[in-house]
N, CA, C and O atoms as a GROMACS GRO file, in nm:
protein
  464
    1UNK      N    1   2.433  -2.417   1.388
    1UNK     CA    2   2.297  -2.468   1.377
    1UNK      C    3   2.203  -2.380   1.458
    1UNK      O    4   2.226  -2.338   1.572
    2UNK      N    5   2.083  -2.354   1.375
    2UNK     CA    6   1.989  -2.252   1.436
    2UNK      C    7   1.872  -2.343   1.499
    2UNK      O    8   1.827  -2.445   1.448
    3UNK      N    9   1.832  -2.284   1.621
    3UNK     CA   10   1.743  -2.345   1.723
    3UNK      C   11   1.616  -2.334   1.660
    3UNK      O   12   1.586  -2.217   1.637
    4UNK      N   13   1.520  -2.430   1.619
    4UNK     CA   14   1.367  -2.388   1.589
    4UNK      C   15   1.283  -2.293   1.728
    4UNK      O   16   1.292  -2.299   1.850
    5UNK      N   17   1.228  -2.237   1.664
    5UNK     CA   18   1.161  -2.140   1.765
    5UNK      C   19   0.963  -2.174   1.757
    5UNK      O   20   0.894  -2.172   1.655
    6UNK      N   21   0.924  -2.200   1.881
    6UNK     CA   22   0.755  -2.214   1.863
    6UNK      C   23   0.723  -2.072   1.841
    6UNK      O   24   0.786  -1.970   1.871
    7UNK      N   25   0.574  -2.096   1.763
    7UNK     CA   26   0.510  -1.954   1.769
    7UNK      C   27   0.355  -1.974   1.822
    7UNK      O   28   0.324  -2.090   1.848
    8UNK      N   29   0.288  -1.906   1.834
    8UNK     CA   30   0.154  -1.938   1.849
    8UNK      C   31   0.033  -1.835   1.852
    8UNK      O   32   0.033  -1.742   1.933
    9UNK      N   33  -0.080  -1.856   1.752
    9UNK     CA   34  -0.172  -1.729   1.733
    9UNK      C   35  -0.271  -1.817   1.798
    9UNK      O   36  -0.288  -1.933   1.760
   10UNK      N   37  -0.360  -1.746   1.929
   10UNK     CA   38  -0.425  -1.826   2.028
   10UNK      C   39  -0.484  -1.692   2.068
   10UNK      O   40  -0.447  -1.575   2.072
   11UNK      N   41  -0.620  -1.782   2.105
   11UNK     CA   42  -0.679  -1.684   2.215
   11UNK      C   43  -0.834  -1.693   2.185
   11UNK      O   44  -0.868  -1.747   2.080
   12UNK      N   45  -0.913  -1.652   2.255
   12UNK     CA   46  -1.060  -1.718   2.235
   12UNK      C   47  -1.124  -1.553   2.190
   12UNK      O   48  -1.100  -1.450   2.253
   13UNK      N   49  -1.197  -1.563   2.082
   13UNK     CA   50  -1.256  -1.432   2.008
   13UNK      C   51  -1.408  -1.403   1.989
   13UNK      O   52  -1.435  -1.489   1.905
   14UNK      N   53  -1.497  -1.352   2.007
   14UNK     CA   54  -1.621  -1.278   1.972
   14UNK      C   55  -1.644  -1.240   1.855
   14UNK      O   56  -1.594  -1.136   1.810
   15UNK      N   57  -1.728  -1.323   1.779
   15UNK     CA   58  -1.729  -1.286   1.645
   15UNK      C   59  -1.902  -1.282   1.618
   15UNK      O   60  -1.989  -1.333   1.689
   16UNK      N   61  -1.919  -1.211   1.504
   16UNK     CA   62  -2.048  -1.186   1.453
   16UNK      C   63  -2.033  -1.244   1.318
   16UNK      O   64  -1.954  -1.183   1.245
   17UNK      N   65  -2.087  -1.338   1.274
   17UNK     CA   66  -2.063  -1.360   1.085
   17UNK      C   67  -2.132  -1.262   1.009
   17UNK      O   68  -2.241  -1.210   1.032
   18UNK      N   69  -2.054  -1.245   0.918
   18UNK     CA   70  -2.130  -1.138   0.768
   18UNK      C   71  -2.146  -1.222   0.640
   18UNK      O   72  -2.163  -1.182   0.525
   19UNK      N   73  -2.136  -1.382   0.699
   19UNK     CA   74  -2.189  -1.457   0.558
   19UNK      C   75  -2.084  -1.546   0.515
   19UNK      O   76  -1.970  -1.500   0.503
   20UNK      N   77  -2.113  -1.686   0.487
   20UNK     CA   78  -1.958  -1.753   0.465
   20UNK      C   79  -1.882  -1.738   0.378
   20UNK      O   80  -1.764  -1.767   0.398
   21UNK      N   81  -1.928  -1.682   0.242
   21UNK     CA   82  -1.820  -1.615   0.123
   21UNK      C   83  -1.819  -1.453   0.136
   21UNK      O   84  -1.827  -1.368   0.048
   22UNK      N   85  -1.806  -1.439   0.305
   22UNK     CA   86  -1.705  -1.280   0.321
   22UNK      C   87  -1.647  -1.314   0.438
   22UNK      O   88  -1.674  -1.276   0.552
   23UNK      N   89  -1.564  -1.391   0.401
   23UNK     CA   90  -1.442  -1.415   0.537
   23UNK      C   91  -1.366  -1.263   0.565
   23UNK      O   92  -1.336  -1.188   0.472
   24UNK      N   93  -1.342  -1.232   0.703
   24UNK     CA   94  -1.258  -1.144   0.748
   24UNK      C   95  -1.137  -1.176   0.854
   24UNK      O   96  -1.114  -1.285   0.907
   25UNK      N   97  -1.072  -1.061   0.870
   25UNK     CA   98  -0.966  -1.119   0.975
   25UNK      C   99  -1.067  -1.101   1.137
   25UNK      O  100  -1.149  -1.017   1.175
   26UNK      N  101  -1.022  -1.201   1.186
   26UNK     CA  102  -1.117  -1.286   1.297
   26UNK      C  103  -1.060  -1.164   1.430
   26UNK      O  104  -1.145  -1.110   1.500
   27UNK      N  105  -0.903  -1.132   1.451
   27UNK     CA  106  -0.870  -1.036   1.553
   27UNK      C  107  -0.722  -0.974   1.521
   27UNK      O  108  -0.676  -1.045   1.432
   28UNK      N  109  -0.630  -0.874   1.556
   28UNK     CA  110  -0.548  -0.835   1.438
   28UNK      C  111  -0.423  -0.943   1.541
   28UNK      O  112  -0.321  -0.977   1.481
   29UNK      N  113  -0.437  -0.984   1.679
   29UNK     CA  114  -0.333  -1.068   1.743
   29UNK      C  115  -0.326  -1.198   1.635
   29UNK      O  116  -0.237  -1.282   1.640
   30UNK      N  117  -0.414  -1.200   1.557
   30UNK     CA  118  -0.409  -1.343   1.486
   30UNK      C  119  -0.300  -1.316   1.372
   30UNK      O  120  -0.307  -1.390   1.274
   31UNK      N  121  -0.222  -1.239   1.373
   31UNK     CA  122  -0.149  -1.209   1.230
   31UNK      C  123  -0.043  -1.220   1.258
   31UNK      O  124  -0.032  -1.203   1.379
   32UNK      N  125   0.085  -1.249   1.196
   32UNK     CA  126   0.250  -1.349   1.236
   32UNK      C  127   0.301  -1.282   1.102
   32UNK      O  128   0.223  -1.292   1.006
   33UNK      N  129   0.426  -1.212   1.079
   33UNK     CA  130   0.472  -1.211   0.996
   33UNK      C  131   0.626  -1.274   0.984
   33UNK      O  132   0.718  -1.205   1.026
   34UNK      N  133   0.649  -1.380   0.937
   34UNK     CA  134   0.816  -1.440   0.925
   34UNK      C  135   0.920  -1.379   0.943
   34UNK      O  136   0.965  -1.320   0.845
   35UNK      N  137   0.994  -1.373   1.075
   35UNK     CA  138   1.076  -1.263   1.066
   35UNK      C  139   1.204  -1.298   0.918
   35UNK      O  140   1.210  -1.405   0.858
   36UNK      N  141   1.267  -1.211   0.898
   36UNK     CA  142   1.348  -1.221   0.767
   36UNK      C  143   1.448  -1.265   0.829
   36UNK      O  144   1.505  -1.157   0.809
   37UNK      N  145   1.515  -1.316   0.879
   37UNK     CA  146   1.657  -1.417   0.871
   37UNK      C  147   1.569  -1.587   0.887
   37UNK      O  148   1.631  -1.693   0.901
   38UNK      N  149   1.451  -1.579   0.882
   38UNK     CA  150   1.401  -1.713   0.933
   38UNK      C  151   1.314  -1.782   0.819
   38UNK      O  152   1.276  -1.718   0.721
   39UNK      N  153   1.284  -1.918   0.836
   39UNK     CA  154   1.140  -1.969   0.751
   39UNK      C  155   1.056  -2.008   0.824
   39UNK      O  156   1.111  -1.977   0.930
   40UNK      N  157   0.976  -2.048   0.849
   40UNK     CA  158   0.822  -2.092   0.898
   40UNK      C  159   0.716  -2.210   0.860
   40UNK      O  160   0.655  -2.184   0.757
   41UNK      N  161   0.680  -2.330   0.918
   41UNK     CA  162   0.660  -2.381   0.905
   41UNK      C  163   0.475  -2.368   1.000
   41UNK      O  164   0.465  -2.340   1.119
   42UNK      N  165   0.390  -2.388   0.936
   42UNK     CA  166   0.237  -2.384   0.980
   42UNK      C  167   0.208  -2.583   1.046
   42UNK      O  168   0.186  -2.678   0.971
   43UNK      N  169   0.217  -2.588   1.179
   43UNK     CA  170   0.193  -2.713   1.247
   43UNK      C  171   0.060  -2.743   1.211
   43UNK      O  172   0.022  -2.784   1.101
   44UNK      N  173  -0.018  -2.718   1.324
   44UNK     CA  174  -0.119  -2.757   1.373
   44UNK      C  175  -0.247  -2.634   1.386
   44UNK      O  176  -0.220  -2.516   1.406
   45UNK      N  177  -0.362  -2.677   1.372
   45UNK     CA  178  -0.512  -2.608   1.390
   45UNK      C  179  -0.558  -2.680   1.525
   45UNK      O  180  -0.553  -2.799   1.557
   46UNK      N  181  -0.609  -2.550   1.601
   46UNK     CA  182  -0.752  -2.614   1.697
   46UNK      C  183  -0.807  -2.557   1.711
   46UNK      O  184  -0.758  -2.449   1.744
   47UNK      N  185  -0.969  -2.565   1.703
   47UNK     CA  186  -1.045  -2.451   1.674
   47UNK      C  187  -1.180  -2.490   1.765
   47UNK      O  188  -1.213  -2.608   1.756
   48UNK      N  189  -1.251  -2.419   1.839
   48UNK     CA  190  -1.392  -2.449   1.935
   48UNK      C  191  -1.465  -2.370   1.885
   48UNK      O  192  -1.418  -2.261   1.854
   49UNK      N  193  -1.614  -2.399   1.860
   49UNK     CA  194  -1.690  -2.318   1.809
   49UNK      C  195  -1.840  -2.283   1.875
   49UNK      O  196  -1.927  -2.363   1.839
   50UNK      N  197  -1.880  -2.184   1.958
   50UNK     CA  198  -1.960  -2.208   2.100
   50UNK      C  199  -2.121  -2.186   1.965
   50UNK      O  200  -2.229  -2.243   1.987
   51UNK      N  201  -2.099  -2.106   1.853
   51UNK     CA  202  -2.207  -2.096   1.804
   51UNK      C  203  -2.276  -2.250   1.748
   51UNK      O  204  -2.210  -2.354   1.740
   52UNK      N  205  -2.429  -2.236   1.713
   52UNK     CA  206  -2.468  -2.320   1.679
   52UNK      C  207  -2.490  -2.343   1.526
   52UNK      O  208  -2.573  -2.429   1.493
   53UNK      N  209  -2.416  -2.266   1.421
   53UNK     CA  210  -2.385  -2.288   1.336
   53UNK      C  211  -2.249  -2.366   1.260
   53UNK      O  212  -2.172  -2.392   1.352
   54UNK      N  213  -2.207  -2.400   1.166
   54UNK     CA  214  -2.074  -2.442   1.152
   54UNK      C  215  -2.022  -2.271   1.090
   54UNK      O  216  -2.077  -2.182   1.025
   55UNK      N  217  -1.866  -2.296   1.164
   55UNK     CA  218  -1.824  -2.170   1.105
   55UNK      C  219  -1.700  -2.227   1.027
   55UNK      O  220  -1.678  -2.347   1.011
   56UNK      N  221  -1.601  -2.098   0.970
   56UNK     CA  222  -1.481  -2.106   0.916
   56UNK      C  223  -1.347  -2.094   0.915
   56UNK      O  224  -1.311  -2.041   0.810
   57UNK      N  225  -1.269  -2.116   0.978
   57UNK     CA  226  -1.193  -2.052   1.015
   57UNK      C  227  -1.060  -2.087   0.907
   57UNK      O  228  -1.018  -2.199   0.880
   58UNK      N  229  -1.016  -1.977   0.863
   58UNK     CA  230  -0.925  -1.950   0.702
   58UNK      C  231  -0.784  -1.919   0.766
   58UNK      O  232  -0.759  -1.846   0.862
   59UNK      N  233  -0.704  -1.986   0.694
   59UNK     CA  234  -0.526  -1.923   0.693
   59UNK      C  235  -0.520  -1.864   0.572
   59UNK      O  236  -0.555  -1.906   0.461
   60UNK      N  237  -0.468  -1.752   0.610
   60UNK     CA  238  -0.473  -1.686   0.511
   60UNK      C  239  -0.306  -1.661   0.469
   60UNK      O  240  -0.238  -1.608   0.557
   61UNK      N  241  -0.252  -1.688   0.368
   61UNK     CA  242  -0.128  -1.669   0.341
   61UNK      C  243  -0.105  -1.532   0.251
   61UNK      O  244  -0.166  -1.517   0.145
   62UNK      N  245  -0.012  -1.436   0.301
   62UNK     CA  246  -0.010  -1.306   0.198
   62UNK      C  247  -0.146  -1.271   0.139
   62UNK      O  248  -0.135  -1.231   0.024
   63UNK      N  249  -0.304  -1.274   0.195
   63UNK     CA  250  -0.403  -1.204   0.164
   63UNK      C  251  -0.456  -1.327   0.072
   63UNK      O  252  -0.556  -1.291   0.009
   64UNK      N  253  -0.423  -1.446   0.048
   64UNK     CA  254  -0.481  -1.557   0.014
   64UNK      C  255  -0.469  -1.693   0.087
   64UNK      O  256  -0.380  -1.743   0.155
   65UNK      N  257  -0.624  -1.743   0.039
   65UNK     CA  258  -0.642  -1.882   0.149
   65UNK      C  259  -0.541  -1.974   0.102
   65UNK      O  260  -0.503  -2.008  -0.011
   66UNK      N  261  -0.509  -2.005   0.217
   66UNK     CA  262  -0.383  -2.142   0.223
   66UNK      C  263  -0.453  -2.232   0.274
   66UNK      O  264  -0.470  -2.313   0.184
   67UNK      N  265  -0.514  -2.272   0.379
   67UNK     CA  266  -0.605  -2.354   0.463
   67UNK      C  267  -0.718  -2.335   0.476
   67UNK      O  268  -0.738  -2.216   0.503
   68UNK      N  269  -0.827  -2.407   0.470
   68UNK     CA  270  -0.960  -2.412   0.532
   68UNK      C  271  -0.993  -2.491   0.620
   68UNK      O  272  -0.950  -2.606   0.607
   69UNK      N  273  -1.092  -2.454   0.756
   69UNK     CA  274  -1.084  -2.577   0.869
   69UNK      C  275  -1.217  -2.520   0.925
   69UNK      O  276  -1.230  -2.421   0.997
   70UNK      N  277  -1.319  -2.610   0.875
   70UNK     CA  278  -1.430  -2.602   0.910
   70UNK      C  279  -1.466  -2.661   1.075
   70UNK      O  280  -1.434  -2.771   1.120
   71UNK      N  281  -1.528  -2.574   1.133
   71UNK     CA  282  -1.577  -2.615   1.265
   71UNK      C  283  -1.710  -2.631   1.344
   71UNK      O  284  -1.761  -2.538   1.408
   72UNK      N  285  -1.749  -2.726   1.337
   72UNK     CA  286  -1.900  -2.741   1.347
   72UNK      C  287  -1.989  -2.715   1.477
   72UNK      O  288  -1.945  -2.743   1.588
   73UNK      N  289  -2.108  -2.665   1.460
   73UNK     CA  290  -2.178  -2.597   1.580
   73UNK      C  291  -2.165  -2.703   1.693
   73UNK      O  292  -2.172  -2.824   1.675
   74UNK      N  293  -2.139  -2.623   1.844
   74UNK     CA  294  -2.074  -2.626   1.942
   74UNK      C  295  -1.967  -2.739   1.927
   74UNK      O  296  -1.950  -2.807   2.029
   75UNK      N  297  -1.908  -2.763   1.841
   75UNK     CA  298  -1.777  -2.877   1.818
   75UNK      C  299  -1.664  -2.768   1.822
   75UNK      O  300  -1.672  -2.645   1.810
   76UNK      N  301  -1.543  -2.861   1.844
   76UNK     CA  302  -1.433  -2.862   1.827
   76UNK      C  303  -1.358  -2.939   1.714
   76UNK      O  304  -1.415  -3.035   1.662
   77UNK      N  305  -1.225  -2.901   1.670
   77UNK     CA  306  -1.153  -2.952   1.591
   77UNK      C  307  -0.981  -2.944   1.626
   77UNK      O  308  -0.934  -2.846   1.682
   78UNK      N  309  -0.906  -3.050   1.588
   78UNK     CA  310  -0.748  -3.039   1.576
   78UNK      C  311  -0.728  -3.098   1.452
   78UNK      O  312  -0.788  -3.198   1.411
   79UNK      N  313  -0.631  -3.027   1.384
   79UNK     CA  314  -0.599  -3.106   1.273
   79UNK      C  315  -0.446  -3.086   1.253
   79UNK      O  316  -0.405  -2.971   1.267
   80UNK      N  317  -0.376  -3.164   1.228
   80UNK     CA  318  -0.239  -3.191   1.214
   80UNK      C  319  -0.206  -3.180   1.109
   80UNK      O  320  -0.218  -3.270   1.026
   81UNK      N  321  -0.132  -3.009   1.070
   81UNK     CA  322  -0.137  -3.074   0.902
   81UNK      C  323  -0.047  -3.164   0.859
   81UNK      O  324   0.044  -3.205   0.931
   82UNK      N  325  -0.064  -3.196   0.750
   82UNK     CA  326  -0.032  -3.369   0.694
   82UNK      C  327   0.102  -3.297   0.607
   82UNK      O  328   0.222  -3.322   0.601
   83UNK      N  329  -0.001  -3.178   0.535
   83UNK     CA  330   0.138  -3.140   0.424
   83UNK      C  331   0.141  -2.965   0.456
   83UNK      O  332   0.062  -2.871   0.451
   84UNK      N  333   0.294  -2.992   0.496
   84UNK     CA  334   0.386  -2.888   0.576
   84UNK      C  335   0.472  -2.842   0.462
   84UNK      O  336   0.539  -2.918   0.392
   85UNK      N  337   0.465  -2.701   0.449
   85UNK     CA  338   0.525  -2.626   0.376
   85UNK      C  339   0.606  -2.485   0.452
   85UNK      O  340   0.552  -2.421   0.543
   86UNK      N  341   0.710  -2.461   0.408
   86UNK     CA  342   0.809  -2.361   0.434
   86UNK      C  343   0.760  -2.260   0.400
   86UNK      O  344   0.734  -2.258   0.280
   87UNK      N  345   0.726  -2.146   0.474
   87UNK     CA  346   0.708  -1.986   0.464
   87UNK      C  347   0.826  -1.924   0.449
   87UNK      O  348   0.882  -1.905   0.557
   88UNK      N  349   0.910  -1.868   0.315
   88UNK     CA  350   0.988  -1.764   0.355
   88UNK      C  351   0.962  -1.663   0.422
   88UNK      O  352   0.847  -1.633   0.454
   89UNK      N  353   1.106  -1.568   0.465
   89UNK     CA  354   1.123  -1.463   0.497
   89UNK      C  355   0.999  -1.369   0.434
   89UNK      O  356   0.948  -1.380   0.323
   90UNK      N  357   0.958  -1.248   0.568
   90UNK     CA  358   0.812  -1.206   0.549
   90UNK      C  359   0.707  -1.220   0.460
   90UNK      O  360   0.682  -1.140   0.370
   91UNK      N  361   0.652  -1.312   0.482
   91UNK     CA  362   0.535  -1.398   0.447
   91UNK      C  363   0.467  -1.361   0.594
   91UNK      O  364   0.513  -1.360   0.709
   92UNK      N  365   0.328  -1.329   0.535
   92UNK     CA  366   0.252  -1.296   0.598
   92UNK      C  367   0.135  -1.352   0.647
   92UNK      O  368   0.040  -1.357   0.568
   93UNK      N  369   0.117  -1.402   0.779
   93UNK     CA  370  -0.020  -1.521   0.791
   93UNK      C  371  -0.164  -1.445   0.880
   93UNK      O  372  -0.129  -1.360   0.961
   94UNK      N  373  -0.216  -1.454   0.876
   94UNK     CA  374  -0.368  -1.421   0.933
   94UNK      C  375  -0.447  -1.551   0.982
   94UNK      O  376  -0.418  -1.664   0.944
   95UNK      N  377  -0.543  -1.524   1.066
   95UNK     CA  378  -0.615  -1.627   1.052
   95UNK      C  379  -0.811  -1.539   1.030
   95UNK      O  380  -0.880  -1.471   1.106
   96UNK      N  381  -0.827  -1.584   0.909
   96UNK     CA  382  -0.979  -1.522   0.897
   96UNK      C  383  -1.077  -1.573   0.964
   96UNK      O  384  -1.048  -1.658   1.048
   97UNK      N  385  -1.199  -1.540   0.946
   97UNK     CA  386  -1.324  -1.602   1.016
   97UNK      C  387  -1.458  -1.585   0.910
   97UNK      O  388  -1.516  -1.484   0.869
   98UNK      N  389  -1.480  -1.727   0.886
   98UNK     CA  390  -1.622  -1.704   0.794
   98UNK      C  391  -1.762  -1.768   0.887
   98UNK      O  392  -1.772  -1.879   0.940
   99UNK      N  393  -1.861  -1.660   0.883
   99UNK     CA  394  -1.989  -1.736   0.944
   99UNK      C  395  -2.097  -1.686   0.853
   99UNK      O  396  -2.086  -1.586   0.783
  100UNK      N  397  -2.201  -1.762   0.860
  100UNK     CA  398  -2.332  -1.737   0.841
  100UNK      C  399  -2.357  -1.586   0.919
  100UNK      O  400  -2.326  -1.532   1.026
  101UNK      N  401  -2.422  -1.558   0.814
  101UNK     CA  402  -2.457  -1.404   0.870
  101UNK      C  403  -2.559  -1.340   0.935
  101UNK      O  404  -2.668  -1.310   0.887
  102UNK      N  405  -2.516  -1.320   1.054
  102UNK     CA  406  -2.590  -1.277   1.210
  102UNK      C  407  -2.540  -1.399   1.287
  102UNK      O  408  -2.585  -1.407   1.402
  103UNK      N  409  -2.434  -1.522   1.237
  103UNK     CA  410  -2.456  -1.582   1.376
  103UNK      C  411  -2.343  -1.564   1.481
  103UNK      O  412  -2.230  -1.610   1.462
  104UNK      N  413  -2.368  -1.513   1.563
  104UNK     CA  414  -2.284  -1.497   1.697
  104UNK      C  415  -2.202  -1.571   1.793
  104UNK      O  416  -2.265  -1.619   1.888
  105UNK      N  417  -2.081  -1.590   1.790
  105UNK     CA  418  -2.083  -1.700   1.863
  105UNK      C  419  -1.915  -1.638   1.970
  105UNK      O  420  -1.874  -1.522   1.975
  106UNK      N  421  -1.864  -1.740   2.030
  106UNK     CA  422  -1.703  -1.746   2.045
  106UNK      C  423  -1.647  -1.865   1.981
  106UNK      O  424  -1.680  -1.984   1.974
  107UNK      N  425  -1.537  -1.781   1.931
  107UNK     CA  426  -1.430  -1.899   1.890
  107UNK      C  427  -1.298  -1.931   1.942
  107UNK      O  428  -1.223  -1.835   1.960
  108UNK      N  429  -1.249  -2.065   1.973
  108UNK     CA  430  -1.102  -2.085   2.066
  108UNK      C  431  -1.079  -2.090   1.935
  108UNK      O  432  -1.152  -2.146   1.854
  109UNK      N  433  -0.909  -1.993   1.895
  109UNK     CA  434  -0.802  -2.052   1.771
  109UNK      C  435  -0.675  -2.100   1.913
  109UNK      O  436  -0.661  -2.066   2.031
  110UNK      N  437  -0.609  -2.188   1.826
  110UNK     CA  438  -0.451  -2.219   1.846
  110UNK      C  439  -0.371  -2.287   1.741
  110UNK      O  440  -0.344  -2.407   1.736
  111UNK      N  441  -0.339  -2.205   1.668
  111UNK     CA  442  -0.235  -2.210   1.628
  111UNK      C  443  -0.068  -2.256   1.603
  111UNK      O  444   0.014  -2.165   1.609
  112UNK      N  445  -0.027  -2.379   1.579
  112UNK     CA  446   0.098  -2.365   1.627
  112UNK      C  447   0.174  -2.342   1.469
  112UNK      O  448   0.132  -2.377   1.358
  113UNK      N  449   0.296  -2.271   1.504
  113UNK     CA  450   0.437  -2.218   1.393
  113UNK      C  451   0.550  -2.312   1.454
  113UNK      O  452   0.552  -2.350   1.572
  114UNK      N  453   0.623  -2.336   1.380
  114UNK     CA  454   0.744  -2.301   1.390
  114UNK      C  455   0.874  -2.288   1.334
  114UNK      O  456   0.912  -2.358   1.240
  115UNK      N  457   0.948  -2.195   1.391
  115UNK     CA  458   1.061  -2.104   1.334
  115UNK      C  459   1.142  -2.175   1.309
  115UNK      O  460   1.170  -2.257   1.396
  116UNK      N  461   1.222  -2.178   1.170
  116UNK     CA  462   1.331  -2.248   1.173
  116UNK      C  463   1.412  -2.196   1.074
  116UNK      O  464   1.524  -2.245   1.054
   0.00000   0.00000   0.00000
């Protein structure tokens, strides 16, 4: 029997928006690829948003959105996802960033994985 392993893409980021339908990758630490003897399971979102706009923050699965988790000016969010799905072997995750364009802000991500 194989031990589940935590993962976690975290860390508070400086972002500039270029507009909410041109999401980009938010920082390149935000990117996890499944190692290949393993699968992957996507927990939990928490997201702080210091700008005074609502921003976006996207999972991006293999270069397409899997999740959307909107975060509203100076709010926070956690969301638990409800429906948990298995990442095979290298599957590739990101986390993007969509804002209104020019607005400036910081964003807390955390992320939780885990390996199993």
């Amino acid at each position: 029997m194989r031990d589940s392993v935590p993962q976690f893409l975290q860390g508070v980021f400086e972002f500039v928006g270029a507009g909410l339908d041109k999401p980009r990758l938010l920082h390149e630490k935000l990117s996890y690829i499944v190692p290949p003897d393993r699968r992957t399971q996507p927990i939990y979102f928490r997201g702080g948003n210091s700008s005074g706009e609502m921003i976006i923050a996207i999972l991006m699965r293999d270069g397409a959105p899997m999740r959307y988790f909107a975060i509203g000016s100076k709010a926070g969010t956690h969301v638990p996802l409800a429906v948990v799905e298995d990442l095979p072997p290298d599957t590739r995750i990101d986390i993007f960033l969509a804002a209104p364009g020019g607005v400036a802000g910081f964003i807390m991500v955390d992320v939780g994985l885990v390996e199993i």
